[in-house]
MARGU-502813 format. One record per residue: residue in three letters; residue number from 0; x, y, z of N, C-alpha, C in turn. Coordinates in pm, whole numbers, plus 50000, padded with zeros to 5 digits. Example, Ala and Ser with C-alpha at 12.3 -4.5 7.8 and 13.67 -1.06 7.14 Angstrom:
<rs>
(r "ALA", 0, (51319, 49431, 50780), (51230, 49550, 50780), (51320, 49670, 50780))
(r "SER", 1, (51285, 49775, 50708), (51367, 49894, 50714), (51290, 50003, 50787))
</rs>
This chain:
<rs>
(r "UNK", 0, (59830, 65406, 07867), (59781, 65528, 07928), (59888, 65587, 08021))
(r "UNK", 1, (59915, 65508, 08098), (60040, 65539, 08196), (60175, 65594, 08094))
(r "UNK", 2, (60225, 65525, 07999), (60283, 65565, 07915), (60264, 65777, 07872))
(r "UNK", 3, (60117, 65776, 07846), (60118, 65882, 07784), (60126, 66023, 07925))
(r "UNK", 4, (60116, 65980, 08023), (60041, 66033, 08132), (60239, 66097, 08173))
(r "UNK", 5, (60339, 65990, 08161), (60451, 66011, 08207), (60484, 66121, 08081))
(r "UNK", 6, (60457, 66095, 07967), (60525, 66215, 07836), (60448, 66326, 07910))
(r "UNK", 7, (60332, 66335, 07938), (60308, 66471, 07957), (60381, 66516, 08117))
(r "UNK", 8, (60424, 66486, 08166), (60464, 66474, 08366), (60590, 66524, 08282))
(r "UNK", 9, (60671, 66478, 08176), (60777, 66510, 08134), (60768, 66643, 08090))
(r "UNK", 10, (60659, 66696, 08014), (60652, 66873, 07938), (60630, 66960, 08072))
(r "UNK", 11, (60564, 66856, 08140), (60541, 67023, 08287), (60565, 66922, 08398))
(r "UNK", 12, (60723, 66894, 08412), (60747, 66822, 08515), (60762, 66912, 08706))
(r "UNK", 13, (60711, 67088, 08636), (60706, 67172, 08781), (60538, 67161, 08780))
(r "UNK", 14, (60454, 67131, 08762), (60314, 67117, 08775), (60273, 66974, 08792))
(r "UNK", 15, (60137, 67004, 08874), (60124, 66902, 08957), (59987, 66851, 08806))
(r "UNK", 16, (59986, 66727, 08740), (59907, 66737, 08628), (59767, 66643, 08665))
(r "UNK", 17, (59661, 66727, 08623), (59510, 66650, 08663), (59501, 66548, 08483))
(r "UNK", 18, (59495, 66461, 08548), (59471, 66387, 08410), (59351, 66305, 08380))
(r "UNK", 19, (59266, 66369, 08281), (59124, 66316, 08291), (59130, 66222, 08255))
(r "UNK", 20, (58998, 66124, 08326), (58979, 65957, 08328), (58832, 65942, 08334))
(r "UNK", 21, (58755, 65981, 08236), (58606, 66003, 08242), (58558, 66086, 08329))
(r "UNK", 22, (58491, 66067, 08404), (58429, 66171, 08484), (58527, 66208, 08595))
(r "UNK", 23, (58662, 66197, 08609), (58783, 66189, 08734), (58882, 66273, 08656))
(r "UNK", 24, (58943, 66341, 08743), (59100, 66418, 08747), (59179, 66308, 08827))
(r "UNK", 25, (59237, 66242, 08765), (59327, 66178, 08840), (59502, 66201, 08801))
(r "UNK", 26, (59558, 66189, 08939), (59683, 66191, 08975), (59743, 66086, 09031))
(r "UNK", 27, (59897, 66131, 08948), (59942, 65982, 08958), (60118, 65999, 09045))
(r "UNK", 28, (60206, 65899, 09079), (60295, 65925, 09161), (60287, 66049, 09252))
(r "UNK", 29, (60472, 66122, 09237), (60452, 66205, 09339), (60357, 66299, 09325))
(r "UNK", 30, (60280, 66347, 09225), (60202, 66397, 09223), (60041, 66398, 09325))
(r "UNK", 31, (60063, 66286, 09290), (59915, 66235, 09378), (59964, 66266, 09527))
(r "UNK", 32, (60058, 66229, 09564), (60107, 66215, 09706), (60100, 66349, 09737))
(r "UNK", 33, (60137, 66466, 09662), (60105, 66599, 09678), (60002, 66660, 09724))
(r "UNK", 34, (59923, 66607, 09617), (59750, 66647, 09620), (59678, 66567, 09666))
(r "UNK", 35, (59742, 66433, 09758), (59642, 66374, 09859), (59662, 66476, 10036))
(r "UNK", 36, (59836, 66519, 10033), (59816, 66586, 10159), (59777, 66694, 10126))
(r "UNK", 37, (59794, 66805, 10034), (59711, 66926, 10021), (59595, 66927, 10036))
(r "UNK", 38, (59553, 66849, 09966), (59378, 66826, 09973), (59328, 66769, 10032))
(r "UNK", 39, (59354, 66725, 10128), (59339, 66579, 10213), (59213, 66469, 10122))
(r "UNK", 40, (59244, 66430, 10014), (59239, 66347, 09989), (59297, 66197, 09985))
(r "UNK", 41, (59181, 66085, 09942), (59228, 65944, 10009), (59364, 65914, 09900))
(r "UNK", 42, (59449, 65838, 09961), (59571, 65807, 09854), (59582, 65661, 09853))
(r "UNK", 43, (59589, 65626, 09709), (59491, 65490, 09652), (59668, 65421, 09587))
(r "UNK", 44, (59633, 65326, 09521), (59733, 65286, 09426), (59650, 65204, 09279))
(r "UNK", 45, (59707, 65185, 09206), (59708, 65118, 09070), (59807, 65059, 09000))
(r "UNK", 46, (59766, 64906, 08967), (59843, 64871, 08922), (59864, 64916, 08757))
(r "UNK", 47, (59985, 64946, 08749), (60053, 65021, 08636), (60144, 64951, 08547))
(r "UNK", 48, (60254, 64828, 08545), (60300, 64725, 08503), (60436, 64728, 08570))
(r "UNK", 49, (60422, 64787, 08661), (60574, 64783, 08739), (60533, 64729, 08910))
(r "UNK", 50, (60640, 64681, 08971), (60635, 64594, 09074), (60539, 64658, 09179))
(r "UNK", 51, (60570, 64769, 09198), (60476, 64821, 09324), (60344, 64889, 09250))
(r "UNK", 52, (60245, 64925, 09321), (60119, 64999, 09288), (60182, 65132, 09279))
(r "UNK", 53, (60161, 65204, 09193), (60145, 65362, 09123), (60081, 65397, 09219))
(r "UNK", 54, (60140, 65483, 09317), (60021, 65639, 09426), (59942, 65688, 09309))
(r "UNK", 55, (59836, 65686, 09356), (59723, 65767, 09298), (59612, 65839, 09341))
(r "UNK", 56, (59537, 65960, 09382), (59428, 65999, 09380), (59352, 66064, 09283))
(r "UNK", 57, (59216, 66120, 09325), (59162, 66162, 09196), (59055, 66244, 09301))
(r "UNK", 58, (59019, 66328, 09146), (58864, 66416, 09212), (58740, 66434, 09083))
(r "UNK", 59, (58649, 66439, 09152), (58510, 66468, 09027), (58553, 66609, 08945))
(r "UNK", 60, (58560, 66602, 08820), (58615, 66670, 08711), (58475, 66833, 08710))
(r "UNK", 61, (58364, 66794, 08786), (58266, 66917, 08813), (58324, 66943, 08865))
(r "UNK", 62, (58438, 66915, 08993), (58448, 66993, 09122), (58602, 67059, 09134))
(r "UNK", 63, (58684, 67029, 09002), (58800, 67086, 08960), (58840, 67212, 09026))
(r "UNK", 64, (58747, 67312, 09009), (58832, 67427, 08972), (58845, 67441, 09095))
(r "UNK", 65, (58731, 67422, 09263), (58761, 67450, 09369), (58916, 67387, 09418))
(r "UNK", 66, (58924, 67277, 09372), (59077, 67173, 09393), (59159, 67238, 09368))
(r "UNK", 67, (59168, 67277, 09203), (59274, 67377, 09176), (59296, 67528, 09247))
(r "UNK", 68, (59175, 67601, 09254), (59245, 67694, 09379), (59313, 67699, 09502))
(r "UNK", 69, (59250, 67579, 09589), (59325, 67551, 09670), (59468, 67544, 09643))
(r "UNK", 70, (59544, 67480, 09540), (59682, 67415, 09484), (59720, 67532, 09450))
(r "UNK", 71, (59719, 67621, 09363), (59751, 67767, 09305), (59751, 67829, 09450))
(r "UNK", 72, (59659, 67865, 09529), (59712, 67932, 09647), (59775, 67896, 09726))
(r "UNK", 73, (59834, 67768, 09768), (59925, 67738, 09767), (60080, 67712, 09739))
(r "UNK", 74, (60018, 67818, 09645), (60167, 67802, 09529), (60198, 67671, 09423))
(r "UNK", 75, (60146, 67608, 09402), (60139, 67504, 09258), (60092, 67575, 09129))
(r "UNK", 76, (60121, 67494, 09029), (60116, 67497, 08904), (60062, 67372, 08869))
(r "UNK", 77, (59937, 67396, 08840), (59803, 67271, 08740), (59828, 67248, 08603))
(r "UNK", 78, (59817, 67146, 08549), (59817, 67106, 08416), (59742, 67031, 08381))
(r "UNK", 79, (59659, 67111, 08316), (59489, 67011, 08322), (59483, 66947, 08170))
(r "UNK", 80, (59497, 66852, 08200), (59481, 66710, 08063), (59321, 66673, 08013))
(r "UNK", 81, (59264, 66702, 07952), (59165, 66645, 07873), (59122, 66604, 07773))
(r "UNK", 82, (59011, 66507, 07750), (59008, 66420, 07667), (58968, 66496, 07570))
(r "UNK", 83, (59033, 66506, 07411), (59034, 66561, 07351), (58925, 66479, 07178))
(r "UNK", 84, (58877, 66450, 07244), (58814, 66336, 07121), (58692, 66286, 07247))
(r "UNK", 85, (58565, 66240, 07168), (58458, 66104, 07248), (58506, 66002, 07243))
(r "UNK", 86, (58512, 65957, 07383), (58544, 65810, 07424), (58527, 65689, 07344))
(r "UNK", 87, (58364, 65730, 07307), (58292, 65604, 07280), (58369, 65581, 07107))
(r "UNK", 88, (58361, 65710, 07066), (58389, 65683, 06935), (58568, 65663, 06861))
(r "UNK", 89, (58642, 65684, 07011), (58750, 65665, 06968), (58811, 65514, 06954))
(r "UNK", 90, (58904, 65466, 06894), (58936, 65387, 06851), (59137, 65340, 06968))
(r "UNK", 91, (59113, 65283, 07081), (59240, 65254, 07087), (59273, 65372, 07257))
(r "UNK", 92, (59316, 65390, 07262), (59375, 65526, 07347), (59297, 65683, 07327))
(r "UNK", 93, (59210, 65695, 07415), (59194, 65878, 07366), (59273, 65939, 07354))
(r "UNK", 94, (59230, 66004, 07291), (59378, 66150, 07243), (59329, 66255, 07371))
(r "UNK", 95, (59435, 66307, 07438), (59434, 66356, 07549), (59514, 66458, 07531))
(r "UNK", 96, (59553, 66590, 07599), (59643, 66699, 07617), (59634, 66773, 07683))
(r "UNK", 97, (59734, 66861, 07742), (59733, 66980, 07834), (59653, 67088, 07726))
(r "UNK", 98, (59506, 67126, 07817), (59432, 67219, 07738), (59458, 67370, 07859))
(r "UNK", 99, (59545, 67352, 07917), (59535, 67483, 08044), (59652, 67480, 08107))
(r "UNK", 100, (59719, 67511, 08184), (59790, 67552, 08276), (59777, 67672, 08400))
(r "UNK", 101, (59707, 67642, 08498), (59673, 67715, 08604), (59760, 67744, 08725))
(r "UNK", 102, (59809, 67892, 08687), (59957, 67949, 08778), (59862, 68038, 08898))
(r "UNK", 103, (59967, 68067, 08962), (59866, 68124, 09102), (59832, 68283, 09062))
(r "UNK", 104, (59919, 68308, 08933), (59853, 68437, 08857), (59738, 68405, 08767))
(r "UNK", 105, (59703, 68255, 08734), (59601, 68275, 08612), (59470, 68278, 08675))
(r "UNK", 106, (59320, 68371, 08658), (59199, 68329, 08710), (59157, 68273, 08599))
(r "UNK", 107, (59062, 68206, 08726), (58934, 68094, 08666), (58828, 68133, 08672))
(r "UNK", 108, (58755, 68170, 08554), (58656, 68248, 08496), (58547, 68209, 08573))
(r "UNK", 109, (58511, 68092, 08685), (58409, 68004, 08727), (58418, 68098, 08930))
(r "UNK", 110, (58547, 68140, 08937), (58564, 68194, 09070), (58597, 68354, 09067))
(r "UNK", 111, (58631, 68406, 08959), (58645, 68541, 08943), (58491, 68639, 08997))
(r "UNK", 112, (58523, 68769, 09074), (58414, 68818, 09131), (58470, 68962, 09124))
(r "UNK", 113, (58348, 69028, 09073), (58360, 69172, 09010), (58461, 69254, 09089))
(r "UNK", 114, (58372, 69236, 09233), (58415, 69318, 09378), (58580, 69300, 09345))
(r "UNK", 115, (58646, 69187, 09320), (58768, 69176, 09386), (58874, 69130, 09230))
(r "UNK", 116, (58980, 69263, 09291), (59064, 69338, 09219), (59181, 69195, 09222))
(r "UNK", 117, (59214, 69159, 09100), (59368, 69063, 09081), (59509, 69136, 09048))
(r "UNK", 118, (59565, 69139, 09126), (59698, 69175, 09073), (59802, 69152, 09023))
(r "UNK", 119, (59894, 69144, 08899), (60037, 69071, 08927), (60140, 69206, 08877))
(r "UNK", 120, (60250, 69165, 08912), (60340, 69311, 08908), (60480, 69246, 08870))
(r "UNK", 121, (60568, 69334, 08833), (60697, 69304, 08760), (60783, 69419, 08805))
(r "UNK", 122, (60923, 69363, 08850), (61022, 69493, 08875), (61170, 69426, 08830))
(r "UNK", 123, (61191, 69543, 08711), (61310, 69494, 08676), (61404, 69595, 08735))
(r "UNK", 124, (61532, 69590, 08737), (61626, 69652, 08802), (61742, 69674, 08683))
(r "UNK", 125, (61735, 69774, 08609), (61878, 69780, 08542), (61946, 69869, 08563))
(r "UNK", 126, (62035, 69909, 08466), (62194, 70015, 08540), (62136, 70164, 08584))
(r "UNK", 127, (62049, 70218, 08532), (62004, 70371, 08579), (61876, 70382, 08644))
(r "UNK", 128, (61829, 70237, 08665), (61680, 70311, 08764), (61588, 70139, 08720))
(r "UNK", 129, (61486, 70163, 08821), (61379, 70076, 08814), (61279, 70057, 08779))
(r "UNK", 130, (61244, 69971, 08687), (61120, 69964, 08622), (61012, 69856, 08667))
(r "UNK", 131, (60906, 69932, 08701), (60786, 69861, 08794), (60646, 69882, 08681))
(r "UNK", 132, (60597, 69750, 08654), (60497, 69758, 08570), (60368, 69666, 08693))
(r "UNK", 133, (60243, 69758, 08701), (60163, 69645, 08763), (60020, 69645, 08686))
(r "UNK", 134, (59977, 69520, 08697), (59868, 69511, 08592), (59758, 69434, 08673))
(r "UNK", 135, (59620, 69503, 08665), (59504, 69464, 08745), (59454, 69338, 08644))
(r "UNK", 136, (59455, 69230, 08659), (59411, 69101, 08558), (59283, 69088, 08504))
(r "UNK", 137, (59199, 69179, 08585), (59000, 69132, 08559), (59029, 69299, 08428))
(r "UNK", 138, (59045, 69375, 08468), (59011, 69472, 08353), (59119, 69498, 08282))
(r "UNK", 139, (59260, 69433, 08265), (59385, 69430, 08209), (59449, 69554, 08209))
(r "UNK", 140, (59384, 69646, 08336), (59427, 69815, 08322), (59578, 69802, 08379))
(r "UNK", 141, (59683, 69850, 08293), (59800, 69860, 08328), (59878, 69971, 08353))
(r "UNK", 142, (59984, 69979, 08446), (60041, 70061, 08520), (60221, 70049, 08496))
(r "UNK", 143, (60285, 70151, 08455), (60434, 70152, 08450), (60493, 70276, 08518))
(r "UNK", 144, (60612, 70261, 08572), (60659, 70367, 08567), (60825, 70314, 08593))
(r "UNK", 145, (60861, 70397, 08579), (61062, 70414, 08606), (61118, 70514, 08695))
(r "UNK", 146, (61190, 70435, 08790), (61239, 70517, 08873), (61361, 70550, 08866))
(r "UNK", 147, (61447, 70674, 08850), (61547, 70747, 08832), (61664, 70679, 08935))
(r "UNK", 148, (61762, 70628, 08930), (61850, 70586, 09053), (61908, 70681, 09032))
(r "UNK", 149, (61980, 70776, 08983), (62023, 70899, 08960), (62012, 71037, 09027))
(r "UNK", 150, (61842, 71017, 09094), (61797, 71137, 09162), (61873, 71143, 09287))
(r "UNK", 151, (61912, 71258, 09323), (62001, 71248, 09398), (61923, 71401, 09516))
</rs>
């Protein structure tokens, strides 16, 4: 498990990765150590097959998405691992994978609220003027324009 937990730490080694463990998001090394002081959660260890105990915490997999906002507004990047097959009926190791990636631009359909407008915006800068695109995320209404460096 630890094995598979490090391949995925390897594909999104800038995200902090929740890796499901039945009813738990658990986190492992520096990771955990992350999301035990962010969250002030307790910071545990496990033995893993190497000399010292593996840092570890974890949280109830109902109570995810509040965890992950906190981390995203903060500025993190989530990589939410789940079990991709039934436990009971699998044979050996569950098959597990990153089913999400939660950036401090992506909403979560569980905290999104009509009232309140999401934004993300883009400004590129090339040789004759500036291009500013901004896009409201809940109704995907988008906005461009280019500004002339030329106007004089």
């Amino acid at each position: 498990m630890m094995n598979h937990y490090l391949e995925i730490k390897e594909r999104h080694p800038d995200a902090i990765v929740f890796y499901r463990l039945g009813d738990f998001y658990e986190m492992f090394f520096e990771d955990a150590k992350t999301a035990s002081n962010e969250l002030d959660l307790v910071l545990t260890g496990r033995s893993a097959g190497v000399e010292e105990r593996v840092p570890m915490c974890g949280i109830p997999f109902h109570a995810a998405s509040g965890y992950i906002q906190r981390l995203i507004q903060k500025g993190y990047k989530v990589a939410i691992v789940e079990q991709l097959e039934d436990p009971a009926l699998a044979k050996g190791l569950v098959k597990r994978d990153v089913i999400k990636v939660v950036t401090p631009g992506t909403i979560m359909e569980e905290s999104s609220d009509e009232k309140t407008s999401v934004y993300i915006a883009s400004l590129y800068d090339f040789q004759y003027g500036l291009a500013i695109v901004l896009c409201e995320m809940t109704t995907g209404e988008l906005r461009a324009q280019i500004i002339d460096k030329q106007v004089k």
